[in-house]
C-alpha positions in Angstrom: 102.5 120.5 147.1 101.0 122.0 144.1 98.3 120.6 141.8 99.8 119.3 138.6 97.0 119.2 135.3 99.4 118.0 132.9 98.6 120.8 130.6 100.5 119.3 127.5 98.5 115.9 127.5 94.8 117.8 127.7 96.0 120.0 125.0 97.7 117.0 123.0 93.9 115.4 123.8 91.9 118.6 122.5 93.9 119.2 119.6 92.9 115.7 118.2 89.5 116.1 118.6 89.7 119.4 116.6 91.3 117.9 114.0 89.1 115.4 113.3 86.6 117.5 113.5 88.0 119.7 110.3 85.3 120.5 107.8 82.8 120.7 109.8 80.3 123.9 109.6 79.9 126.1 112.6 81.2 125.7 116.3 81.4 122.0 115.4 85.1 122.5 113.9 86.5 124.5 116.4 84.7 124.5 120.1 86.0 121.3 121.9 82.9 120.2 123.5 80.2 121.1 120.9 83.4 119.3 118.2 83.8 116.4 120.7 80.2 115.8 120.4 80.0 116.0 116.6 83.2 113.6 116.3 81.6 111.0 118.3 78.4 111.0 116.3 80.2 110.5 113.0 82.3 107.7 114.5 79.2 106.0 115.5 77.7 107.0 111.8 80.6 105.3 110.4 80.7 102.4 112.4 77.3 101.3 112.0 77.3 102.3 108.2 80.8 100.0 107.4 77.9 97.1 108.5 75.2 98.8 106.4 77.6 99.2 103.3 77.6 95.5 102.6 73.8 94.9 102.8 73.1 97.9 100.4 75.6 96.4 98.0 73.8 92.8 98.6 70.5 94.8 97.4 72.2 96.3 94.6 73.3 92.5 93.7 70.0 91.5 93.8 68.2 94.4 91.7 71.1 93.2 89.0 70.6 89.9 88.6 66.5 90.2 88.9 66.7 92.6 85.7 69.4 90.0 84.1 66.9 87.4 84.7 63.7 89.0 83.5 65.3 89.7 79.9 65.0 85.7 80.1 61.2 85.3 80.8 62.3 84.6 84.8 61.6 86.4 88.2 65.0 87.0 90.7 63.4 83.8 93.2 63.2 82.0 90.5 66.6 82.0 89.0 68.4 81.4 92.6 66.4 78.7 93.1 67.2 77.0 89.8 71.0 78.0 90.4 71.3 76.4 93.9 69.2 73.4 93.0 71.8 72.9 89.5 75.0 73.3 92.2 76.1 76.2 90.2 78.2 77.8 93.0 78.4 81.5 92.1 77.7 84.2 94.7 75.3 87.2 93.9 78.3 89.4 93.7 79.8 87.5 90.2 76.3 87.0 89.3 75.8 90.3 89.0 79.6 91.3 87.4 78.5 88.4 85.1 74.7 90.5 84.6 76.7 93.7 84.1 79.6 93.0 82.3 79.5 89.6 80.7 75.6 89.0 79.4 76.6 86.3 77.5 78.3 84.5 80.2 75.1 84.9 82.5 73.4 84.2 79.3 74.8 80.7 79.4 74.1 80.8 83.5 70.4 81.1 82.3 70.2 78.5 79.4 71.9 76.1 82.1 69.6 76.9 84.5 66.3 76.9 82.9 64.0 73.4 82.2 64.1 72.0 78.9 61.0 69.9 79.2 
């Protein structure tokens, strides 16, 4: 009996590989094994950088709110601390909206926050 390769499903296979691999420069976009290669690196890349995203945008949070807070005479530790310690329940996310977009709103975060001794 004859060997059977199933030539449509390795093609089928191949072809998908090339087409993710469109736009990239060189062999990469269209020799299978060198693009098979390059596909799987970028789908590590983006898999491990969907993780990454959300601690860079925690960073940029951060950097907000700490030059929100130093317009009021108070260092980024500082002004968490005094928020969780009030119970003011706002994430660094709306902090930072509120930092951004609404100064006088954090404004009134601050004046909340800070001692009036």
């Amino acid at each position: 009996m004859p060997r059977s390769t199933n030539a449509v499903a390795s093609r089928r296979r191949r072809k998908k590989i090339i087409k993710q691999a469109k736009g990239y420069f060189g062999r990469r976009k269209n020799v299978y094994t060198v693009a098979k290669n390059a596909v799987e690196k970028a789908m590590e890349y983006s898999y491990r950088d969907r993780r990454k995203k959300k601690g860079n945008f925690r960073a940029l949070w951060i950097q907000r709110i700490n030059a929100a807070a130093r317009q009021y005479d108070m260092s980024y530790s500082e002004f968490i601390g005094k928020v969780n310690k009030k119970g003011i329940v706002l994430n660094r996310k709306v902090l930072a909206d509120l930092a951004m977009n609404h100064p006088e709103a954090f404004e009134a975060v601050v004046n909340e926050v800070k001692d009036r001794t």
